[in-house]
Backbone as a chain_set.jsonl record, in Angstrom:
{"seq": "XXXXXXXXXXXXXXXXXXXXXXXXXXXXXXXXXXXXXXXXXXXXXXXXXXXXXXXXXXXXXXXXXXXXXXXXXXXXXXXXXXXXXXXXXXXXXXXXXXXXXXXXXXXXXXXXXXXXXXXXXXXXXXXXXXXXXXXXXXXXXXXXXXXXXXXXXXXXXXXXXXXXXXXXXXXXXXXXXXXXXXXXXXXXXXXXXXXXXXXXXXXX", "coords": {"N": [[41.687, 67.779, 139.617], [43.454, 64.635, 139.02], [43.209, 62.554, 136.173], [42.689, 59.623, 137.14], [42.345, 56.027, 137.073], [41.536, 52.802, 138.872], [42.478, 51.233, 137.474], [44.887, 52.662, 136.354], [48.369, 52.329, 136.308], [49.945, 53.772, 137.711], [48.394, 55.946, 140.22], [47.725, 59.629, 139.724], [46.472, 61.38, 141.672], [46.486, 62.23, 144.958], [46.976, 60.417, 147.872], [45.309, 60.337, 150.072], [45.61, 58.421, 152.194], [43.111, 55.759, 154.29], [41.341, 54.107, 156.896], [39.58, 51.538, 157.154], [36.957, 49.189, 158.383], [37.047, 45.733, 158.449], [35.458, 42.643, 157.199], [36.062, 39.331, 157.259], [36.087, 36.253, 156.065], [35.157, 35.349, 158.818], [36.236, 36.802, 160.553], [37.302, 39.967, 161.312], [39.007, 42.859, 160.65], [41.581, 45.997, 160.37], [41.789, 47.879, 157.651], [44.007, 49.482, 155.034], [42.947, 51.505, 153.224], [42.788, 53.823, 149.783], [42.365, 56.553, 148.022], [42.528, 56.935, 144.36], [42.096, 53.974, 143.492], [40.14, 51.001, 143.74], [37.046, 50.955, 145.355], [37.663, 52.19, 147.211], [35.983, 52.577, 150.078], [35.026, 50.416, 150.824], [34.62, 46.917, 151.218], [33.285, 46.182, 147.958], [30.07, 45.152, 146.321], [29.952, 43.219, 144.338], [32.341, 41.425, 145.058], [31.558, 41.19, 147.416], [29.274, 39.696, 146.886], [31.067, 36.992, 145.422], [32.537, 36.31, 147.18], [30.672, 35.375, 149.365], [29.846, 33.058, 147.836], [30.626, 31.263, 147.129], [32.669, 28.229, 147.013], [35.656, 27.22, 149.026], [38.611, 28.046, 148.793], [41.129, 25.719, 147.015], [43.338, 23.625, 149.403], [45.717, 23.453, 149.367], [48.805, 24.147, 147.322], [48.919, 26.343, 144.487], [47.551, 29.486, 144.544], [45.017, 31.849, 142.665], [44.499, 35.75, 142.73], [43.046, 37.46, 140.309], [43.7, 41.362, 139.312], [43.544, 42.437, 142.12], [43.171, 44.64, 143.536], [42.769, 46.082, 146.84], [43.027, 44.204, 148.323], [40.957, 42.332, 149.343], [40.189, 39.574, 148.597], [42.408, 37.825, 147.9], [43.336, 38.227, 150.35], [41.105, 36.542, 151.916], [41.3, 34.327, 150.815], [43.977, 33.195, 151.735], [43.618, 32.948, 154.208], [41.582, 31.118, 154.748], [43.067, 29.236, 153.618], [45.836, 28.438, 154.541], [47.982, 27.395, 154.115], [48.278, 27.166, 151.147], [49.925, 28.7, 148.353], [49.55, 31.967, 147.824], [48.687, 33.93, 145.097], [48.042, 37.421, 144.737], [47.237, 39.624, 141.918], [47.884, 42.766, 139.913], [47.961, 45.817, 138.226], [48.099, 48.345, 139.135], [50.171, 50.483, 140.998], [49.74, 51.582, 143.764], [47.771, 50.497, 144.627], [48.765, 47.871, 144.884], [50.688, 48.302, 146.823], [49.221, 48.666, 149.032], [47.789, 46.058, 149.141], [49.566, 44.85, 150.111], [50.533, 45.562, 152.858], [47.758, 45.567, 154.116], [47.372, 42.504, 153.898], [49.958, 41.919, 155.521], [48.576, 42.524, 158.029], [46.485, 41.549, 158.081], [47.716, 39.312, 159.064], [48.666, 37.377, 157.219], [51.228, 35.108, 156.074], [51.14, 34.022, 153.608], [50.93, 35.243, 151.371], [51.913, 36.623, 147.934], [52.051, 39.441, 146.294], [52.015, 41.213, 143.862], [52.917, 42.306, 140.172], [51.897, 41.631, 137.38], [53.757, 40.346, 135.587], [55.75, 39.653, 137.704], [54.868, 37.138, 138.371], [55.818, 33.834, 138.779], [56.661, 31.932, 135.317], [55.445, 29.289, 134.543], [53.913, 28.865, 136.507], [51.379, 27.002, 138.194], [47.899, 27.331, 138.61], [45.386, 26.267, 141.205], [43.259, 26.88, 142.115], [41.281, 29.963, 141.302], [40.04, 33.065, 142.035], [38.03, 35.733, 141.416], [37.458, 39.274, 140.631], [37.265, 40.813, 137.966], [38.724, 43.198, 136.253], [35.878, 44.921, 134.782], [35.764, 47.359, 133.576], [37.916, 48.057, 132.068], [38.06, 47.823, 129.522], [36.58, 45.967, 126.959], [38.236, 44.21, 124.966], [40.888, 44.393, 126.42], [39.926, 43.11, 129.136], [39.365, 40.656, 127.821], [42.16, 39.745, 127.038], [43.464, 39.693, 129.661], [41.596, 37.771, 130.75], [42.321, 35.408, 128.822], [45.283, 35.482, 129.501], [45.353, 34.26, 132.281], [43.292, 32.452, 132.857], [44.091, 30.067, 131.359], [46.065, 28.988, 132.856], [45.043, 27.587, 134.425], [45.297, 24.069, 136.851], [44.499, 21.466, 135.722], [41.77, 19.808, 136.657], [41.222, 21.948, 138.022], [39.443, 25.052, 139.596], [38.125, 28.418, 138.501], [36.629, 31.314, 139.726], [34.409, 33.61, 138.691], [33.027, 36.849, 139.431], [30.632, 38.972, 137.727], [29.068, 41.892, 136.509], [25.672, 41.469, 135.901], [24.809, 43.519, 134.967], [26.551, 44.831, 133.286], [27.287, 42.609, 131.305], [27.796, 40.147, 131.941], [26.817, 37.358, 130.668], [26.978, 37.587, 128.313], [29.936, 37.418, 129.084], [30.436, 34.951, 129.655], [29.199, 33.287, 127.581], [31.076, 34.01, 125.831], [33.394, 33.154, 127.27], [32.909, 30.511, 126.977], [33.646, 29.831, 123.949], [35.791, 30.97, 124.018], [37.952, 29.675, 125.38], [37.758, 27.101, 125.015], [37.677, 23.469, 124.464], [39.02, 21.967, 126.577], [37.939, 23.221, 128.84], [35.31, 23.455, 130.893], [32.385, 25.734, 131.511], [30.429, 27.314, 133.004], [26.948, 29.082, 134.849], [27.265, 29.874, 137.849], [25.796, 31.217, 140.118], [23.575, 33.719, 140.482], [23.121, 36.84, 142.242], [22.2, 39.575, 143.617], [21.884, 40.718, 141.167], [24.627, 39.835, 140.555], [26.356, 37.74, 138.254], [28.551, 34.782, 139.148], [30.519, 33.269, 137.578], [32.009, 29.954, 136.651], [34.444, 28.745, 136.263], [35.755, 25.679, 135.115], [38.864, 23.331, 134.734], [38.96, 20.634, 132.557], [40.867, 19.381, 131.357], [44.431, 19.097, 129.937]], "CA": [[41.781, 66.38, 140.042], [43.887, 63.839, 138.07], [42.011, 61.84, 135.835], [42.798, 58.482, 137.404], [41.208, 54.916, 137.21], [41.638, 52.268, 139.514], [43.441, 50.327, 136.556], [45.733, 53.314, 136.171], [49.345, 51.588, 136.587], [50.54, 55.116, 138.251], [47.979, 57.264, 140.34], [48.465, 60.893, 140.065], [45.825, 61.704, 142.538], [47.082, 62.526, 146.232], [46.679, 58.924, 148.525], [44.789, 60.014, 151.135], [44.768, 57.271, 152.938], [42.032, 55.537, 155.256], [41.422, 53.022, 158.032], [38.57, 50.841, 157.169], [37.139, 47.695, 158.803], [36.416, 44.788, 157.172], [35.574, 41.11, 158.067], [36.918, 38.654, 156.107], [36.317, 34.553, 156.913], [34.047, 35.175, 159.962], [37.432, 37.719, 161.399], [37.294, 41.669, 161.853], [40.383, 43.657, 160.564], [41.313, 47.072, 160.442], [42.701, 47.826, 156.307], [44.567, 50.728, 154.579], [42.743, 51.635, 151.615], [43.774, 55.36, 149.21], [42.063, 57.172, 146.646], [42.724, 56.542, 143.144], [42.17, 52.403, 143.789], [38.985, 50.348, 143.437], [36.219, 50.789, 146.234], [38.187, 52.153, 148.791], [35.541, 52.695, 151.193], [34.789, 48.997, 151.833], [34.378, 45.413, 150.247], [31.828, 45.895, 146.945], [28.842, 44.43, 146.164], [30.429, 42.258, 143.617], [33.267, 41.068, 145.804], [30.642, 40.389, 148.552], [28.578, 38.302, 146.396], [31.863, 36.079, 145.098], [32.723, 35.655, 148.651], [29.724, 34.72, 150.211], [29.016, 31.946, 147.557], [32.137, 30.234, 146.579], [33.687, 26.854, 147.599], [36.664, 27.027, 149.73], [39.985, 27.274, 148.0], [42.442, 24.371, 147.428], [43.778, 23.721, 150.937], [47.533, 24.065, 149.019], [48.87, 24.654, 145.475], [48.763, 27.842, 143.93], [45.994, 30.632, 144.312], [45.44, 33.4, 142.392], [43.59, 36.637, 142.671], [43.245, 38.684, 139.727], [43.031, 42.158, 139.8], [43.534, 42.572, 143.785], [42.821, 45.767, 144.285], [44.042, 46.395, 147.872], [43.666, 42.404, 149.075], [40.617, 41.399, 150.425], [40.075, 38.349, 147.829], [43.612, 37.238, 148.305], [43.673, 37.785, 151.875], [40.259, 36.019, 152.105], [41.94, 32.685, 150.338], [45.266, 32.988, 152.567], [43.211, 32.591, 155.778], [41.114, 30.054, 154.058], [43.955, 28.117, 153.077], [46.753, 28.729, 155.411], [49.175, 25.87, 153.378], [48.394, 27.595, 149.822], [50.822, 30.466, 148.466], [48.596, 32.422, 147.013], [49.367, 35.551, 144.723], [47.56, 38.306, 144.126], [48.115, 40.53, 140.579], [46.977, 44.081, 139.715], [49.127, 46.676, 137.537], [48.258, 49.44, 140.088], [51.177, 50.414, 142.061], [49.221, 52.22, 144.97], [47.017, 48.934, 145.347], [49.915, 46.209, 145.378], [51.163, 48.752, 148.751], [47.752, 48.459, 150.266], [47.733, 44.733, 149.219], [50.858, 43.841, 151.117], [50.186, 46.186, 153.934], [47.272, 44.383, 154.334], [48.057, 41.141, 154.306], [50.105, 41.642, 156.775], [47.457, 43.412, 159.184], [45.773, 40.373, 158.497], [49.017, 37.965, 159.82], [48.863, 35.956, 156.56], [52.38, 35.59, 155.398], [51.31, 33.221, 152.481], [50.296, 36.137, 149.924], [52.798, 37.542, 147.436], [51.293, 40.572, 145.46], [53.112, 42.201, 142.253], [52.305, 42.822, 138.867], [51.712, 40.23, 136.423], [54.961, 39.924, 135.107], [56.266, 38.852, 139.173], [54.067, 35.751, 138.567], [56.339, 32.773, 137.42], [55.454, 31.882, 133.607], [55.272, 28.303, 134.722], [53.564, 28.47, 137.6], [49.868, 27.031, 137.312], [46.654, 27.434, 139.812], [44.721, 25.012, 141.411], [42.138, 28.317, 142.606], [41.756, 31.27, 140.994], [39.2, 33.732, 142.36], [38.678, 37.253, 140.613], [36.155, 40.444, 140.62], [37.811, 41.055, 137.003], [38.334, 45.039, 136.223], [35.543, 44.915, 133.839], [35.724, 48.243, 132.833], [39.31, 48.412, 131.149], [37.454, 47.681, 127.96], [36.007, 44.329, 126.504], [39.5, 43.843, 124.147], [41.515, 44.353, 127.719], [39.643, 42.173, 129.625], [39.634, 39.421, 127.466], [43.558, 39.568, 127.075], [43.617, 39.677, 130.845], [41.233, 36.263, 130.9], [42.865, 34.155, 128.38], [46.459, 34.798, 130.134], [45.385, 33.763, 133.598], [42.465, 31.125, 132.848], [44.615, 28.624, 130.757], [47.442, 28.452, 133.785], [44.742, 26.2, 135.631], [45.472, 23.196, 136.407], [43.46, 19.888, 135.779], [40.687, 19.768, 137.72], [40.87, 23.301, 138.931], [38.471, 25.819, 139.236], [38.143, 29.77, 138.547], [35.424, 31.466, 140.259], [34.62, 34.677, 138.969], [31.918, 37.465, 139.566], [30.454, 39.84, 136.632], [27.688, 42.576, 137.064], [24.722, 41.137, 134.67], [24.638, 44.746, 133.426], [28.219, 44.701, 132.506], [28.227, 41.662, 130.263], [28.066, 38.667, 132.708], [26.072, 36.773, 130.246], [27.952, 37.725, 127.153], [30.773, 36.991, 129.105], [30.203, 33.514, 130.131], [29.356, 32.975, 126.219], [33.095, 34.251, 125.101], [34.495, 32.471, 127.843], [32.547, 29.303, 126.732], [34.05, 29.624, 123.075], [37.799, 31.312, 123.666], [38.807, 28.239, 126.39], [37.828, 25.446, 123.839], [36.849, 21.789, 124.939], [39.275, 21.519, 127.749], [37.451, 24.095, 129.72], [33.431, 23.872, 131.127], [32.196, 27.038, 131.455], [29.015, 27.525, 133.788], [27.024, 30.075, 135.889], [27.472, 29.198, 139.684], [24.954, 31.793, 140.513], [23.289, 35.032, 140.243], [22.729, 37.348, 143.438], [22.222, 41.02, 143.571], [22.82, 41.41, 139.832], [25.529, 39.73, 139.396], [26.988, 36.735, 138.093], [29.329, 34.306, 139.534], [30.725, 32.158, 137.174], [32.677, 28.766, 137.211], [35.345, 28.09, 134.984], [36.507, 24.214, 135.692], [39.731, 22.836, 133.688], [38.646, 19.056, 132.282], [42.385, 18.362, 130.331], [45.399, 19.701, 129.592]], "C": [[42.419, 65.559, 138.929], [42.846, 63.154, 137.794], [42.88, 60.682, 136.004], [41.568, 57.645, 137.399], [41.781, 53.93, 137.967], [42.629, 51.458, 138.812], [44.558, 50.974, 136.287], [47.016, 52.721, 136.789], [49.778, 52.614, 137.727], [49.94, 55.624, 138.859], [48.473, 58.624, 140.526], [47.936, 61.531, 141.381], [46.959, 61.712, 144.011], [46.593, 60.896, 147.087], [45.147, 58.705, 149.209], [44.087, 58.821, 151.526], [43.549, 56.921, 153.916], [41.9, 54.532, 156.205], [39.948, 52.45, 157.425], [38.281, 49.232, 157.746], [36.116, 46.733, 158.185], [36.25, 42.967, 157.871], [35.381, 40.237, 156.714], [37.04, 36.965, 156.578], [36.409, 34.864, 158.089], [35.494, 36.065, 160.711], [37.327, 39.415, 160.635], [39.069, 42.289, 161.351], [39.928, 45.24, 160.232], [42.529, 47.293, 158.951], [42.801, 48.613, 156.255], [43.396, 50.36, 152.873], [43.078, 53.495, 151.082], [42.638, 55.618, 148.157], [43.047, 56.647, 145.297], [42.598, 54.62, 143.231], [40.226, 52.268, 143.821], [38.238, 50.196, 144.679], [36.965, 51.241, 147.506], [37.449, 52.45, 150.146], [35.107, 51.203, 151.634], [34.514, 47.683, 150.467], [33.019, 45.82, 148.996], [31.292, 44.852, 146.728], [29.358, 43.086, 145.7], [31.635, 41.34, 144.346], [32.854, 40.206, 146.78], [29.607, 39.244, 148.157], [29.914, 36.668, 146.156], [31.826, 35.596, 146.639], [32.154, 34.861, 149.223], [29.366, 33.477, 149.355], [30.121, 31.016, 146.95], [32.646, 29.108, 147.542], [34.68, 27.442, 148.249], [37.114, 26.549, 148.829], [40.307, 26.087, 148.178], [42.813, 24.403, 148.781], [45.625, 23.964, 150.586], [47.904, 24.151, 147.552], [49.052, 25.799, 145.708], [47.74, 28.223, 144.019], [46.134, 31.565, 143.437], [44.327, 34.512, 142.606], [43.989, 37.88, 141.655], [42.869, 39.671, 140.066], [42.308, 42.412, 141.344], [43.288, 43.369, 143.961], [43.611, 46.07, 145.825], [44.014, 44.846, 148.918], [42.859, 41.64, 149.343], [40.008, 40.27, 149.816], [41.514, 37.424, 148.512], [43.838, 37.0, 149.359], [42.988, 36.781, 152.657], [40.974, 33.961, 151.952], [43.081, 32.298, 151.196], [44.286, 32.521, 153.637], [42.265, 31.454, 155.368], [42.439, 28.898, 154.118], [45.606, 28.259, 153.422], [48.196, 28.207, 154.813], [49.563, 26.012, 151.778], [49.656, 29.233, 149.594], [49.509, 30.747, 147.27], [49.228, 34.113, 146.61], [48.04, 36.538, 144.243], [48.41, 39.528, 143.236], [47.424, 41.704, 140.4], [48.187, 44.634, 139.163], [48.526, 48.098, 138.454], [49.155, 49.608, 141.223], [50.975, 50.776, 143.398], [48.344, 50.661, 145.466], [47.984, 47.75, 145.713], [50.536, 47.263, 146.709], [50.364, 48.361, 149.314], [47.668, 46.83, 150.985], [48.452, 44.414, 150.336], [50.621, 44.084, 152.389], [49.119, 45.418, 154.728], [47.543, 42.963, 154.455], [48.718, 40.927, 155.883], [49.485, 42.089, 157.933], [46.792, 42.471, 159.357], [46.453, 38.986, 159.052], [48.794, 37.465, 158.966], [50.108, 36.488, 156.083], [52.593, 34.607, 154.088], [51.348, 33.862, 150.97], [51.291, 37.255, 149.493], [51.774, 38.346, 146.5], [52.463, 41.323, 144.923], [52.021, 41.948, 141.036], [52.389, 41.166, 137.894], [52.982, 39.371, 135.835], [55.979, 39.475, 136.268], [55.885, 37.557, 139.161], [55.664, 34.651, 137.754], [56.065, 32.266, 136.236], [55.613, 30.465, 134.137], [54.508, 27.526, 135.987], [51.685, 28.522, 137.293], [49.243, 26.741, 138.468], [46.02, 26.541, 140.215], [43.117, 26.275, 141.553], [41.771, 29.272, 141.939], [40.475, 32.01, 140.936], [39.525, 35.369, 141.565], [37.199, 37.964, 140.359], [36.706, 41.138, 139.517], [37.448, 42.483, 136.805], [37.398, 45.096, 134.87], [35.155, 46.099, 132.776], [37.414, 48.84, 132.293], [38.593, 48.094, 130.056], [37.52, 46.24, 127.279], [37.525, 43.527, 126.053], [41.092, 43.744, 125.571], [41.409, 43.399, 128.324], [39.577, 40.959, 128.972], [41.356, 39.238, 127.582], [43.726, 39.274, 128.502], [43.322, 37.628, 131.672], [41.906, 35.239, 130.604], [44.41, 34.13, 128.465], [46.47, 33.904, 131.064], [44.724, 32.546, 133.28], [43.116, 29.835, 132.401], [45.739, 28.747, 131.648], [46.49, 27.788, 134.776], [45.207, 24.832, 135.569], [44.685, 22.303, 135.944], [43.268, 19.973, 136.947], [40.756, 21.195, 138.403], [39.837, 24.019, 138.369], [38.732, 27.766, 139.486], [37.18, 30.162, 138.662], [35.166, 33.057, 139.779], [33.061, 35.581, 138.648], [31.989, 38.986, 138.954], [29.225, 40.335, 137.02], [26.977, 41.955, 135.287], [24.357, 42.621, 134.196], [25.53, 44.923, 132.771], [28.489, 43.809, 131.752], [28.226, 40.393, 130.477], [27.635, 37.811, 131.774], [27.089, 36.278, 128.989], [29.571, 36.968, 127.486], [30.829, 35.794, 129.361], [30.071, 32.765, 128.546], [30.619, 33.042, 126.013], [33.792, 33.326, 125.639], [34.756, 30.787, 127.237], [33.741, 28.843, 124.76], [35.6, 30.075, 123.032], [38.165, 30.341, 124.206], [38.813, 27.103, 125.368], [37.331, 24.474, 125.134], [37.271, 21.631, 126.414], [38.783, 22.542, 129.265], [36.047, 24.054, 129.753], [33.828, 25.165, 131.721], [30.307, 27.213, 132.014], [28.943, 29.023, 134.595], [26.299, 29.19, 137.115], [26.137, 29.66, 139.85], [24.632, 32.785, 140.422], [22.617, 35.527, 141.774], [22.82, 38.649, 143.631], [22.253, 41.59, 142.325], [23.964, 40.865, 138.967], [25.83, 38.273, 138.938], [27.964, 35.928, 138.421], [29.448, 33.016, 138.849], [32.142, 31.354, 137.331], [32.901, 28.555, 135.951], [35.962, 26.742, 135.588], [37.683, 24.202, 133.827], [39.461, 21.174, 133.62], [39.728, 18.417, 131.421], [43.086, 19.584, 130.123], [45.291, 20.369, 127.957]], "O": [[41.937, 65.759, 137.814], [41.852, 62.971, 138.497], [43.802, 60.554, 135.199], [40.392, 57.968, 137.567], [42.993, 54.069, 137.803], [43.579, 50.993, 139.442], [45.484, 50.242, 135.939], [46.85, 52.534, 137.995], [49.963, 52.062, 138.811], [50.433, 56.737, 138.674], [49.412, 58.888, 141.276], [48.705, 62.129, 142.133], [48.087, 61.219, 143.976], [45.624, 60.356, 146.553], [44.295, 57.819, 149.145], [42.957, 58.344, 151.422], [42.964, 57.909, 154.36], [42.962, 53.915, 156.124], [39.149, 53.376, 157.286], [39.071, 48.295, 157.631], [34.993, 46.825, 157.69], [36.856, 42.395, 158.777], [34.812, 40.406, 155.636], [37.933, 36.534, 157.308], [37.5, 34.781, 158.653], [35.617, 35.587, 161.839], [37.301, 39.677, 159.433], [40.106, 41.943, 161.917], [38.822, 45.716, 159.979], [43.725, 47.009, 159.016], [42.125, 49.301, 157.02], [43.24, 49.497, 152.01], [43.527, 54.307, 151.892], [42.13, 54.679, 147.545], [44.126, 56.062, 145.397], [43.628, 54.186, 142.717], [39.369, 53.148, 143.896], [38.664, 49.242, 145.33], [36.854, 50.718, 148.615], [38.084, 52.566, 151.194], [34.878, 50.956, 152.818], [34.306, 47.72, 149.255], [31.845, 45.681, 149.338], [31.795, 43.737, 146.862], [29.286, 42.052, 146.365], [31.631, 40.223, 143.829], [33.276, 39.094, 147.095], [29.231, 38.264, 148.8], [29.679, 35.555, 146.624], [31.169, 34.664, 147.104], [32.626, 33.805, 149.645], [28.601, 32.698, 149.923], [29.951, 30.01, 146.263], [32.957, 29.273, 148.722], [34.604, 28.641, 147.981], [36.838, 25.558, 148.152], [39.991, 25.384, 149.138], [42.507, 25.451, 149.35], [46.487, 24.463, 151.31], [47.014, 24.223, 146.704], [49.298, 26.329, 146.791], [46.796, 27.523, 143.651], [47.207, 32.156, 143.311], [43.173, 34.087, 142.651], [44.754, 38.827, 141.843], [41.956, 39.714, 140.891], [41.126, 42.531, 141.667], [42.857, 43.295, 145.112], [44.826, 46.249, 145.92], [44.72, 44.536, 149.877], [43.154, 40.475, 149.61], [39.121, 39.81, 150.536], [41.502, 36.581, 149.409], [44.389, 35.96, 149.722], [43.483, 36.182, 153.612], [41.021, 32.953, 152.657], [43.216, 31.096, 151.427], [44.381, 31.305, 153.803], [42.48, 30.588, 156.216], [42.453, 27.838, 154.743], [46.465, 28.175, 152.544], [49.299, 28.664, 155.111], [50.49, 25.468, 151.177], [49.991, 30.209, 150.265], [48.9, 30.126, 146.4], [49.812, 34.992, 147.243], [47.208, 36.191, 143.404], [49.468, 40.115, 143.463], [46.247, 41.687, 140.76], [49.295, 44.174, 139.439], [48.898, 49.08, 137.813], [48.988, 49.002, 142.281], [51.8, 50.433, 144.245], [48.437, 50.019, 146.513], [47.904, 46.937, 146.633], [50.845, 46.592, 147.694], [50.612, 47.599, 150.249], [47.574, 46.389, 152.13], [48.044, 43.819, 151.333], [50.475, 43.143, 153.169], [49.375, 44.766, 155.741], [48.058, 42.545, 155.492], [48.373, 40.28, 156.872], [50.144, 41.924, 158.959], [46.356, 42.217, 160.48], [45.899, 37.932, 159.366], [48.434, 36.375, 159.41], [50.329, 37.654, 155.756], [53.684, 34.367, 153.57], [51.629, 33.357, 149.883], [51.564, 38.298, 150.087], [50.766, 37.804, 146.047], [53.468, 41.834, 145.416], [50.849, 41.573, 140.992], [52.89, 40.046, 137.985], [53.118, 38.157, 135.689], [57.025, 38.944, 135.895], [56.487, 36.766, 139.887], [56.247, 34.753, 136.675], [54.849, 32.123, 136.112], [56.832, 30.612, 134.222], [54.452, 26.351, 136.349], [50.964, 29.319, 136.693], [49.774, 26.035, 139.325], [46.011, 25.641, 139.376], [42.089, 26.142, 140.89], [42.75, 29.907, 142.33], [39.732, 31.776, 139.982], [40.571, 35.946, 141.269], [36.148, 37.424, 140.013], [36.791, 42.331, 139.807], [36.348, 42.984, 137.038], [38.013, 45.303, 133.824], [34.572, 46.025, 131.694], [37.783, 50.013, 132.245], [39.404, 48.695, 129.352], [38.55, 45.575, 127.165], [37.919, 42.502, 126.61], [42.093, 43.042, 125.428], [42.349, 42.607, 128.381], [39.778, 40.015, 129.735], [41.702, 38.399, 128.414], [44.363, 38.223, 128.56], [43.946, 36.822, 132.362], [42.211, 34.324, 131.37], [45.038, 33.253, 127.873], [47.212, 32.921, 131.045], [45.395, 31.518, 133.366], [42.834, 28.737, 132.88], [46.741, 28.539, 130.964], [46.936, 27.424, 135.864], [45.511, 24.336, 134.484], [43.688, 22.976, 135.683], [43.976, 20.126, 137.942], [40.175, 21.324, 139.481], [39.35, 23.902, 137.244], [39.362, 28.269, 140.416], [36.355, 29.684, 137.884], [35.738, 33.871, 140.505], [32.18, 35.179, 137.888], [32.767, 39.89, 139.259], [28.389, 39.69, 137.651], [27.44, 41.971, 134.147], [23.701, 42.842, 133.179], [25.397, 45.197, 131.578], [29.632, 43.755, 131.299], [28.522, 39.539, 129.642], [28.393, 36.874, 132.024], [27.682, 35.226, 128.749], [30.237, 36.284, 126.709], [32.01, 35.561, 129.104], [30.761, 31.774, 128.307], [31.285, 32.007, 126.027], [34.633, 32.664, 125.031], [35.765, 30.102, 127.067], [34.36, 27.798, 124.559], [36.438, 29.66, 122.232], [38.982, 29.772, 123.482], [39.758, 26.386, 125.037], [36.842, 24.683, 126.245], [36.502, 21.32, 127.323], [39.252, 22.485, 130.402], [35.435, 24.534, 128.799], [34.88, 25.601, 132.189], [29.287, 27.199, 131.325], [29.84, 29.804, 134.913], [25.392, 28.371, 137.266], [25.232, 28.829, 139.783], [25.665, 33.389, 140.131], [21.805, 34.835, 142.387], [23.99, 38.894, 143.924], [22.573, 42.771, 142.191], [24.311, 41.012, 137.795], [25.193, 37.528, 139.683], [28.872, 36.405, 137.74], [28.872, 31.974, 139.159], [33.139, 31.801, 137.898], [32.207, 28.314, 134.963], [36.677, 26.843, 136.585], [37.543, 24.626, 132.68], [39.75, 20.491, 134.602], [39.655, 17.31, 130.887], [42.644, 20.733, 130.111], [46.23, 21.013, 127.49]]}, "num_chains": 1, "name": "protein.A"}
């Protein structure tokens, strides 16, 4: 078996794909998900907690969804917010297929998905939802945070959900001291374990 990880840019593993169904803002779809990719048998825990307790995106602006996996954050905010372009990012090349694939299974045609470096460098979020890959390694994931988090805009918010055995705590500390002043730094909520915290931008 290749030793793949869901973060792996490349899988070597074989696809086999799958049909899974998923409901997504009170609607039923039928998604592609593959081996070597993140949860492919259905929405995780952590995913399902963000979901179920989060505000409703911006209604337009920019979205983002880090670390998409095969969509159903991103796709979740498109049907949410019908008027937003919203991108989802991941450096897995088997998940940005799924992503798109999806998407369109779900009729949103607002959600571009590529790699980080597809994003415009000037383009800044009003949203930005994310089930962050928290096992690429602490020094990873921070690099990952403090690209995306400082492209909010004023007054936006980043919603994101950490397993309290993985760090959530710790991480909500780091976040509190790498952002600086112009960033609060709270926890939304805790539910199953995990953490769902709320990054707001208070200044440029």
């Amino acid at each position: 078996m290749a030793n793949d990880h869901y973060f792996s840019a490349t899988p070597e593993s074989q696809a086999r794909p799958r049909q899974i169904s998923v409901t997504l803002a009170g609607r039923t779809f039928s998604f592609t998900t593959a081996a070597g990719v993140f949860s492919p048998d259905g929405i995780d825990r952590g995913t399902r907690v963000l979901l179920g307790s989060v505000p409703p995106p911006s209604p337009e602006g920019a979205l983002l969804d880090i670390g998409c996996g095969w969509g159903p954050i991103a796709v979740t905010m498109a049907l949410h917010s019908p008027d937003a372009a919203v991108w989802g990012v991941d450096v897995n090349e088997r998940v940005l297929d799924l992503a798109r694939h999806n998407a369109e299974a779900a009729g949103v045609a607002n959600v571009t998905v590529g790699l980080p470096s597809d994003v415009p460098a000037d383009l800044r979020f009003r949203t930005i939802w994310s089930n962050p890959p928290i096992r690429v390694g602490k020094d990873e994931l921070h690099d990952i945070l403090t690209t995306w988090l400082p492209r909010l805009e004023v007054a936006g918010d980043a919603w994101l959900v950490v397993s309290k055995d993985l760090g959530g705590d710790s991480l909500q500390r780091w976040l509190h001291d790498a952002l600086g002043a112009s960033f609060h730094v709270t926890r939304a909520t805790t539910d199953k374990g995990f953490r769902v915290l709320r990054v707001h931008r208070t200044a440029a």
